[in-house]
N, C-alpha and C positions, 0 to 999 in steps of 0.2 A: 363429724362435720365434714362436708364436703364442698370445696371450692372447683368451678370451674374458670381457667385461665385463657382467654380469648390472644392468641398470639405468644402463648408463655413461654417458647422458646427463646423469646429474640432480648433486645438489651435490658429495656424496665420490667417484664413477665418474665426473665426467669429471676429479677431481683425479688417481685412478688409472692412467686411459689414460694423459693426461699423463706420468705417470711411467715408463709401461712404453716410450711409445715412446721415448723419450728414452733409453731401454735397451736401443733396437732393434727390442725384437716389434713384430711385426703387430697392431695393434691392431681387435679384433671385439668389435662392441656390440649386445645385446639389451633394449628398454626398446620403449615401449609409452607412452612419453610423456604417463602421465598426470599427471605432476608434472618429469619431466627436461624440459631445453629442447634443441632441437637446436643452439642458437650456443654453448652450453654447451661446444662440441667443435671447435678449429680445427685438430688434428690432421688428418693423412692419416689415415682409420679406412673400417672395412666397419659401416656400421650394419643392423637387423633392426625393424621397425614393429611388433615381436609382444608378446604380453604371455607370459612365461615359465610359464603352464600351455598355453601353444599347442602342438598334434601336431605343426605343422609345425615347430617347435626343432629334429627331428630331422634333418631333411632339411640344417640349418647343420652340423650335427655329423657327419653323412653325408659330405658335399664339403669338412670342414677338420680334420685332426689339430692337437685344440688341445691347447699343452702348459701351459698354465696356464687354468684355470675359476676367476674371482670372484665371487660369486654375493653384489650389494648392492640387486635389486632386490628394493623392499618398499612395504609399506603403515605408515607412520613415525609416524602423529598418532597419538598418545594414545585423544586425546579421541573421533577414528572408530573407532576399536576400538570405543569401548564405546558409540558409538552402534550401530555395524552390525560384531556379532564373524564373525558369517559370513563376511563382503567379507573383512576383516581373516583372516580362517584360510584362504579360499580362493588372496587372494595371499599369503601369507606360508608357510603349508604346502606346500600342493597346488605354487604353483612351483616349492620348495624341493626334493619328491621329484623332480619330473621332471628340476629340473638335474641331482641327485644322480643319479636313474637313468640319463641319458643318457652322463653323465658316467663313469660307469662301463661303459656299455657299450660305448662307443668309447675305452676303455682312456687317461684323460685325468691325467697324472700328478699331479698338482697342483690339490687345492679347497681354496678358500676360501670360508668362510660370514661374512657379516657377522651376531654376533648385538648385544647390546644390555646396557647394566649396569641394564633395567628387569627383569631376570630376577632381580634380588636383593630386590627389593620394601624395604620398609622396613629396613633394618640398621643397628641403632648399633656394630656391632664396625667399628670405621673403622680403618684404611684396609681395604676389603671386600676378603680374599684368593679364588680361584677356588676355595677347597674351604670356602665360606661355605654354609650355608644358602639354596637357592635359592626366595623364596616372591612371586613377583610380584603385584602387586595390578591388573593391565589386562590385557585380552586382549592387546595386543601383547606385554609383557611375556611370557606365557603361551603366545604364537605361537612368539617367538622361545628360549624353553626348551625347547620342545617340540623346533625345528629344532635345534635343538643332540643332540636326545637323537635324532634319527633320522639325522644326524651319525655318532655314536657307533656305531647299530646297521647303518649301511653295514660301517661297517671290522669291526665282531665278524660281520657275517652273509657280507657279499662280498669281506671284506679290502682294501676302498677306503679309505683314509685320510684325513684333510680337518683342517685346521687352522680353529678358531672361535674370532673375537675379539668379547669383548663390547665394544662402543664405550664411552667414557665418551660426555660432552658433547660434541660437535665443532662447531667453528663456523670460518668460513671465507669465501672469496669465493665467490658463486653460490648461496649458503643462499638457502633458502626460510622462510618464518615458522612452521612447521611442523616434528616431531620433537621430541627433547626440547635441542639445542643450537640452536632455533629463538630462543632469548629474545634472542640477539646478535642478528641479524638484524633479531629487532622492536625493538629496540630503537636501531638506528641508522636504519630506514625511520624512527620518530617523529622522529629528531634532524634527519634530514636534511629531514623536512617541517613543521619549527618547530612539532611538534606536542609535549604534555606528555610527561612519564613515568610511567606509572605502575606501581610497584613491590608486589606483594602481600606484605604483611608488613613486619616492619623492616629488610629489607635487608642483614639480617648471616646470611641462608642460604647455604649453601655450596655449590658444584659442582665437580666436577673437569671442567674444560676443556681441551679437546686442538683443537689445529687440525690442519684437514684435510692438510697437507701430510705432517706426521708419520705420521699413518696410514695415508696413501698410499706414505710410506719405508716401514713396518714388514708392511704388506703384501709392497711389491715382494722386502723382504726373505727375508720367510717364504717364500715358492713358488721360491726360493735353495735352499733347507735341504731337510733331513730332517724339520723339526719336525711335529707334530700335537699332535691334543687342544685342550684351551678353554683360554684366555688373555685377563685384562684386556688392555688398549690404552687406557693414561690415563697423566696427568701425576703423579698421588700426589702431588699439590698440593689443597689447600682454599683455593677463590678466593669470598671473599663477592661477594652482585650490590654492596653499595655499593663496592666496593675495583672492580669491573668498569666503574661510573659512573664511578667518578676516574679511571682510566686512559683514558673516552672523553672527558671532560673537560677532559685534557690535548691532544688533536686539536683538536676540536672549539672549546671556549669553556666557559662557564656552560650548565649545564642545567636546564630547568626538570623537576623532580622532584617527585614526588607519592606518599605512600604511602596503603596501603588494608589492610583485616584479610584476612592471612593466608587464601589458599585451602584447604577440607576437605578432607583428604589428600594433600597436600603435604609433599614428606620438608624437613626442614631442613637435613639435612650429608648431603653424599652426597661420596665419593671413595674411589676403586679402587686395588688396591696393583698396582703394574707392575712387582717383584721378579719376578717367574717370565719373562714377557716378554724380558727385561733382561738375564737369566741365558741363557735359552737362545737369544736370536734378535740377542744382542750389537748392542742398540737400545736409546737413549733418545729422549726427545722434543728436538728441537734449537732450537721456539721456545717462549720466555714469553711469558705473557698480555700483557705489554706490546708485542712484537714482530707477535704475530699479528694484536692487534686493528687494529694501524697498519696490515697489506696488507689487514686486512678494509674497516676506514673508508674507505682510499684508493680501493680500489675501487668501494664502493659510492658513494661521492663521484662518483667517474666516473660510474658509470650514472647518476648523477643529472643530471647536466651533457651528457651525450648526449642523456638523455631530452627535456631542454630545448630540444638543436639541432635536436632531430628534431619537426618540429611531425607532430602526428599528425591520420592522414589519413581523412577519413572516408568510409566505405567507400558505395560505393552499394547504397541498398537494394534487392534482387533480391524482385520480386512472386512468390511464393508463395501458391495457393489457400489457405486456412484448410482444417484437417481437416475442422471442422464443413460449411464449404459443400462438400467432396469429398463427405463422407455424404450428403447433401441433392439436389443436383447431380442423377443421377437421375429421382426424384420432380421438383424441378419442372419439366423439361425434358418429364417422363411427362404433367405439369399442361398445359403449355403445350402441347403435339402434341394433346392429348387436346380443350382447347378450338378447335382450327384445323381438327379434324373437325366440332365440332360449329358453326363459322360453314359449314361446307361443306353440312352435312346441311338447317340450318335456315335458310342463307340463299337469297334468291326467286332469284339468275342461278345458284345448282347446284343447284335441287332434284330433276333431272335423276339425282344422284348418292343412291342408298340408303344407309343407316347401315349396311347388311351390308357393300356392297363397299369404301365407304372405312374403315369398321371393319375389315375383313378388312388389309387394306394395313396401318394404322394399329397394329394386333397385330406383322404380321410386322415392321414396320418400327423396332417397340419391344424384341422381341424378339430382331431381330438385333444390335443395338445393346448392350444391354444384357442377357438371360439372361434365365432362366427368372421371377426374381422382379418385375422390373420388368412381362414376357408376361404375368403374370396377372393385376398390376393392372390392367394394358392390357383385358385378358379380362372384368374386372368392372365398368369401365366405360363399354367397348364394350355389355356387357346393358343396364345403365340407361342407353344411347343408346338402344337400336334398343327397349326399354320403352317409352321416353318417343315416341319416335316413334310405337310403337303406339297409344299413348294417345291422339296428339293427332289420328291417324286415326281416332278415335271406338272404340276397342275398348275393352271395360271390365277393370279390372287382373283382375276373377275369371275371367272368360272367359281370356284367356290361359294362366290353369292346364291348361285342357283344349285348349289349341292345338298340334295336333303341332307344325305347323311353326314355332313360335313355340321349342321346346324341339329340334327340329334344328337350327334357326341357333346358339343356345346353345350346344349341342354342337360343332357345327361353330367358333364362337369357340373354345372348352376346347381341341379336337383341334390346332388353327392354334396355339392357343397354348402347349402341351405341346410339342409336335412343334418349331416353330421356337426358346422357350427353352430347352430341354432341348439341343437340337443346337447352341446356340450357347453357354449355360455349360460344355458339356461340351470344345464348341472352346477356350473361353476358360482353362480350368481346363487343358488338353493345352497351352496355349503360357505359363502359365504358370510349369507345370509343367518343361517346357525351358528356359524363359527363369534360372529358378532352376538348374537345372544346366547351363548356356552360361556361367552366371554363376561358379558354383565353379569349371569346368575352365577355365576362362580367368584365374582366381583361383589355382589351381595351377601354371597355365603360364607364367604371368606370375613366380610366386614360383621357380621351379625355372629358368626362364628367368634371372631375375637371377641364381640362385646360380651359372650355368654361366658366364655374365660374367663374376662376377667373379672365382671359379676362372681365366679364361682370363686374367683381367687381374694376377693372382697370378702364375700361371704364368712371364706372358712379364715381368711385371718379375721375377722368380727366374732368366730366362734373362737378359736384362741384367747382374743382379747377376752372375752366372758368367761372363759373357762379359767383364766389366771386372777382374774378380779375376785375370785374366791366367793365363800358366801354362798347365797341359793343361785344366785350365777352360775353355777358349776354345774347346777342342774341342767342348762342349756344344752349345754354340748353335748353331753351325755343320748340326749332324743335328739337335738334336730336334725339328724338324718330322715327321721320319719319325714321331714316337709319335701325330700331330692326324690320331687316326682313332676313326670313334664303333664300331669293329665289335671286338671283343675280340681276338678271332682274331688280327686286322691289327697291333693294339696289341703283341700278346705275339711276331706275327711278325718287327716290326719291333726288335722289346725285342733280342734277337739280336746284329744290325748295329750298333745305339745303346753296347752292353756292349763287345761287341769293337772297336771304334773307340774308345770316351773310352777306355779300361782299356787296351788295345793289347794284347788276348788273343786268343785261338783260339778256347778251349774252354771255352761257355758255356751253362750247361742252366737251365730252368724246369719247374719243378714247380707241382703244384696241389695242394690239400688235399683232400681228399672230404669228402661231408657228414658221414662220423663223426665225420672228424677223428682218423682212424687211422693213414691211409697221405697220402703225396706220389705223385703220378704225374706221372710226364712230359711234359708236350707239345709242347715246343719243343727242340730241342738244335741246336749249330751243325756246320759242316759239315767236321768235323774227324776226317779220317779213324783216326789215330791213334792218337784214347782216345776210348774206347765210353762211353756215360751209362749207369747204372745208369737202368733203367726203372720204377721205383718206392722208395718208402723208405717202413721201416715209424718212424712216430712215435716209438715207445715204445725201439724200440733204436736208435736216432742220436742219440750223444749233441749233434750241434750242431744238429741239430732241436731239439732239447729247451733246447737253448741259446738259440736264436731267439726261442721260441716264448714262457721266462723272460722273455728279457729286450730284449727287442726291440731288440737293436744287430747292427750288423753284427759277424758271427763272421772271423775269422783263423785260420788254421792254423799255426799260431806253431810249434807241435810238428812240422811239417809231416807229419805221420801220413800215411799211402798211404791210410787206408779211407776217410776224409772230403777235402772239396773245400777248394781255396786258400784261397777265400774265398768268403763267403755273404750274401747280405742278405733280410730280411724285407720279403714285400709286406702289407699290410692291408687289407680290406675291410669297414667299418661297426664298426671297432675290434679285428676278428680276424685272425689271422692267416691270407691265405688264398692265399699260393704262397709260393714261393722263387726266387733267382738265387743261382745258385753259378759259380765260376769254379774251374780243373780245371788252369791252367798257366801262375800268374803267376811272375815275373819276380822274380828276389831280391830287386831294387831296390824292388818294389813293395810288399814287407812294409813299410810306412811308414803315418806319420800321415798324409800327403798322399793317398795312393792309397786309403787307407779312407775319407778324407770324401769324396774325388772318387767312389768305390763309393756312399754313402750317398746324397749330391746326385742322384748319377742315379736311385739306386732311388726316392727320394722323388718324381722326373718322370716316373717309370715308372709309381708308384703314382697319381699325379695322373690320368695319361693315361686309366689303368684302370679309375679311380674316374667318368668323366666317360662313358667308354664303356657302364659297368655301370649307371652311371643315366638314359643315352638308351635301352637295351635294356629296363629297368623302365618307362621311360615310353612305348614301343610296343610291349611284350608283346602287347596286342590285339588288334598288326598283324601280330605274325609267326607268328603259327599259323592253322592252318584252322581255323576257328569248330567250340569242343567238342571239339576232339582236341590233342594235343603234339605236330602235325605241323607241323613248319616248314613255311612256302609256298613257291613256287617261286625266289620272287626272294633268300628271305632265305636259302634252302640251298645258290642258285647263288652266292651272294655267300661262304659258308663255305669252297663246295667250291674255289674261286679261290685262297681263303687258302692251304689245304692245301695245294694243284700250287704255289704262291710258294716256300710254305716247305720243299716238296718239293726242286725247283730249286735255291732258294739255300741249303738247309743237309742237303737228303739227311734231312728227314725223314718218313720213312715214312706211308701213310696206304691206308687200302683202303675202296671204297665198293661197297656191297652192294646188289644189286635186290630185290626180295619178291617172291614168286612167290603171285601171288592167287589163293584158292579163295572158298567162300561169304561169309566174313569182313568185316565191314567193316576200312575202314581206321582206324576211331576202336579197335578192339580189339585191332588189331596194335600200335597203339602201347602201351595201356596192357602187353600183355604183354614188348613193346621194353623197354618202360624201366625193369624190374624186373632183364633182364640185361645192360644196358649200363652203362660206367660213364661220369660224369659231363661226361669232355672227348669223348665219342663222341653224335652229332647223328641224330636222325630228321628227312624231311623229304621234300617231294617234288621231282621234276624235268619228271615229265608227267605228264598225267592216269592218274586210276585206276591208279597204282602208287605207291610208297612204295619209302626208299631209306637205308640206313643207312651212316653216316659215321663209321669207325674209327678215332680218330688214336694216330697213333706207333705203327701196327701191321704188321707185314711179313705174308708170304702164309703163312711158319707160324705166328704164331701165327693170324691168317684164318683157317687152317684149324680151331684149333680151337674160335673163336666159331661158325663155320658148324656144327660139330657140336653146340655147347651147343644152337644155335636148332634145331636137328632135332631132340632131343629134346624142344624145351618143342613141336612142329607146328609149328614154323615155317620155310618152305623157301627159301634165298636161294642166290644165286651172287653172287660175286662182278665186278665191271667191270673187264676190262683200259682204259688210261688211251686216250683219242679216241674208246670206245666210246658215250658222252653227249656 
């Protein structure tokens, strides 16, 4: 089981994690650390550096079927709301659709939203029930209503369901001073730093207070159940702040305390009724205020006494230019070259040297450096050299008006200087320009690179786990090496031997879905002379397709009906459904609980294998065609054609490979009319130059025959290869 934790680093998400591993799951965390800590987390966890409007979320969702999505990353202060409501709707909205959208497009059973009890705004009906009046006075408040209400329009618009708690006050170990269950926290940071209290108002305002562990239970609870829709998550307790002093007081000692008037707009009684909760998610809260505050004091006591052992170190200051002298920089460098021409020009051991030639130098030499802008100032003070020279040679500044050659050199500066800044901003702007996208692909590669680690590190601890579970389990690990291949083909060739060895069956077929999502076709079947596979299924009338496809378990033939197979399981790709394994000849014995989760465990290794393969194939599409056409290159179509003669050999399944017979055509037009009559497990591709080669699988020479005939009518002439022929 695999949870992903939206924000899990920070106070309530790493209380979360906590909880789930402890219950098992895989725990996977996305947060962006602008307020989580990472020691916040001493769990075994998968973490993510990204902020939850990031494209790249997809690519996590991509490589991990998760079966629980909590979605607690947020923007929490108040008070930033309503300095900057944009930041505040950017993360709190905008993240909130795209979890929801991913979340539903990789078919993810289980959301949770954390909303907030600032969505009820000022309310005297106390204790506040969930079919209240919802009138918030803060953008967050306002943020977090909102999520709730596109919550709601997932499940009436895509049938996605999600369960949304409004928090009451939570406070807890790892709080931050910030949010609105922030006031415990500040409130023991002053005790612990012998600093005052100061309390706004008289002290007898109310908050319903929930510690974070609770939350953390009625969470793990809910993604248990069936439950959805909005629900408090409070104590339906009214705790004034001076009743919260007395109890820190009993820790602690004597507190110095100080009151002050009342903040403007500040509610005075706020608490939540946790009846609906209660009823349906058979949860109460299991500490009081007394009990929580002592794991909260105690801990923050600690951090404080660490804080002390750890004398803090001071970092050595690393020299960085000032922006201001980057700008600068340039120009006087332009100043300084510009004055060491003119000691050259004007002093008595070079006057040997003219203001043309070392100016000329002086241009290029400014301009290669530097670019076009720097070359002209060069250009204009290279004139008022070779001016001022003229001058002192006795020429008078009007005369020079009428001097050609005075306005050739001129020129000839402009041209030098055009010509060398122009070709060097333009270099400079060309490796910038790379340097930025060297930058993102290696930023992708690096990200996509981790995710296949740790896929790989998932994996082989899931092969562990089954190798220790004893039993026909142990069979796994033994073969699923056979599935660590990046070519699909290999994976699904392999899928075969992997089925009939754990399962101890015969007769095991794979299908694939088409892009309609109408029909399954065949590509793989084992080599079982016996009983023939059906060589397609149409969707719409199997009913265990439609079984599958509902409800994503694995199917049994319990009825043991002749028209459908033993047993079935669903493969997934990017959340959908996109093949089948079916088994065609098991074993009476094997209608059991045991033999369907040992079915299950593998298809899920199968699925892994496929999923890993299918995103090495995404990330060298590039490579495997000929540039502007859908024609496989030679390497990646000999590598297809291998698979085929494998799976040929060891399971007898058919395959025919077709030559083009070339007229005026190019080959970029044979393809696109290729690929409107082949279907989707059949390959174009080349093997030698100047020809083109089509790759038919799970096909015999009748039916060969009569795809050769479709392609002679659309003009297109092939024969087919008897097998040593390439």
């Amino acid at each position: 089981m695999r949870v992903l934790i939206t924000g899990g680093f920070g106070f309530i998400g790493s209380h979360v994690a906590e909880r789930y591993f402890k219950e098992g799951y895989d725990v996977f965390i996305i947060d962006d650390l602008s307020t989580g800590k990472k020691e916040n987390i001493t769990i075994k966890h998968k973490s993510y550096h990204l902020s939850v409007q990031d494209t790249k979320c997809e690519e996590i969702y991509k490589s991990y079927q998760f079966d629980v999505v909590i979605h607690l990353a947020a923007q929490v202060s108040v008070q930033k709301s309503i300095q900057n409501p944009l930041k505040d709707m950017e993360i709190n909205l905008v993240g909130l659709v795209n979890m929801l959208s991913l979340s539903k497009k990789y078919g993810v059973p289980k959301f949770l939203f954390a909303s907030s009890a600032a969505v009820y705004g000022a309310n005297d009906e106390l204790p506040i029930k969930e079919d209240a009046n919802c009138n918030p006075i803060s953008p967050y408040g306002i943020s977090k209503w909102m999520g709730e209400s596109y919550c709601q329009k997932w499940n009436e618009m895509y049938d996605f369901p999600s369960v949304c708690f409004r928090f009451s006050n939570v406070y807890g170990p790892r709080q931050s001073n910030e949010g609105e269950g922030g006031v415990v926290s500040t409130f023991l940071k002053n005790i612990l730093d012998n600093r005052p209290i100061l309390i706004h108002g008289d002290g007898e305002q109310t908050r319903d207070f929930i510690y974070v562990k609770d939350v953390a239970d009625a969470l793990y609870r809910a993604s248990n159940t069936e439950l959805e829709g909005v629900y408090n998550l409070s104590t339906n307790k009214q705790e004034s702040v001076n009743n919260l002093m007395h109890c820190l007081e009993e820790f602690h000692g004597e507190l110095d305390i100080s009151y002050s008037a009342a903040r403007t707009g500040d509610i005075y009684n706020s608490v939540l009724s946790n009846d609906k909760v209660k009823d349906a998610l058979d949860w109460s809260p299991m500490f009081s205020l007394q009990q929580g505050l002592k794991q909260t004091y105690d801990w923050a006591l600690e951090q404080k006494l660490n804080q002390k052992k750890k004398a803090p170190e001071k970092p050595i200051p690393k020299y960085e230019p000032s922006k201001l002298y980057r700008v600068f920089q340039p120009y006087v460098e332009n100043v300084l070259l510009f004055t060491i021409v003119c000691l050259l020009v004007f002093t008595e051991q070079f006057s040997m040297l003219s203001a043309i030639n070392v100016s000329i130098f002086y241009i290029v030499l400014i301009g290669i450096v530097y670019g076009n802008r720097q070359s002209f100032i060069a250009v204009g003070l290279s004139v008022l050299l070779l001016t001022i020279e003229k001058l002192q040679n006795g020429r008078e500044i009007i005369s020079l008006l009428y001097d050609t050659s005075f306005f050739f050199q001129v020129s000839l500066f402009l041209l030098i200087g055009l010509i060398v800044g122009y070709t060097t901003q333009s270099k400079n702007n060309k490796l910038k320009e790379q340097k930025e996208k060297l930058a993102q692909t290696e930023e992708r590669y690096n990200f996509l690179n981790s995710i296949y680690s740790e896929m790989k590190e998932v994996k082989d601890e899931l092969q562990l786990r089954v190798l220790n579970s004893g039993d026909s389990f142990g069979k796994v690990y033994s073969i699923i090496k056979e599935l660590e291949w990046l070519e699909p083909e290999k994976v699904i060739n392999r899928t075969i031997h992997v089925i009939q060895t754990i399962m101890n069956v015969e007769n095991v077929s794979i299908y694939v879905i088409n892009k309609e999502r109408t029909f399954l076709r065949l590509v793989a079947h084992s080599n079982d002379e016996s009983m023939s596979a059906v060589k397609s299924l149409n969707v719409e009338k199997s009913e265990y397709v439609q079984y599958l496809m509902r409800t994503d378990k694995v199917f049994v033939n319990k009825e043991l009906d002749p028209t459908m197979p033993m047993m079935a399981a669903p493969l997934h790709r990017e959340g959908k459904l996109s093949a089948i394994i079916t088994i065609n000849d098991l074993r009476f014995d094997g209608f059991s609980l045991h033999y369907e989760n040992l079915f299950k465990v593998t298809t899920l290794l199968v699925e892994s294998a496929l999923s890993n393969a299918f995103a090495y194939i995404e990330a060298t599409e590039v490579n495997r065609y000929i540039p502007n056409t859908r024609i496989l290159t030679k390497n990646v179509f000999s590598a297809i054609l291998e698979s085929k003669k494998e799976a040929q050999l060891t399971n007898k399944t058919p395959f025919l490979l077709l030559k083009g017979l070339l007229n005026e055509k190019p080959l970029s037009e044979y393809a696109n009319q290729l690929s409107h009559l082949l279907r989707d497990t059949d390959y174009i591709g080349q093997l030698e130059d100047e020809n083109f080669f089509v790759l038919l699988s799970n096909t015999d020479h009748v039916d060969g025959a009569t795809v050769l005939n479709r392609f002679e009518q659309h003009g297109i002439r092939m024969n087919w290869i008897e097998e040593g022929a390439i």
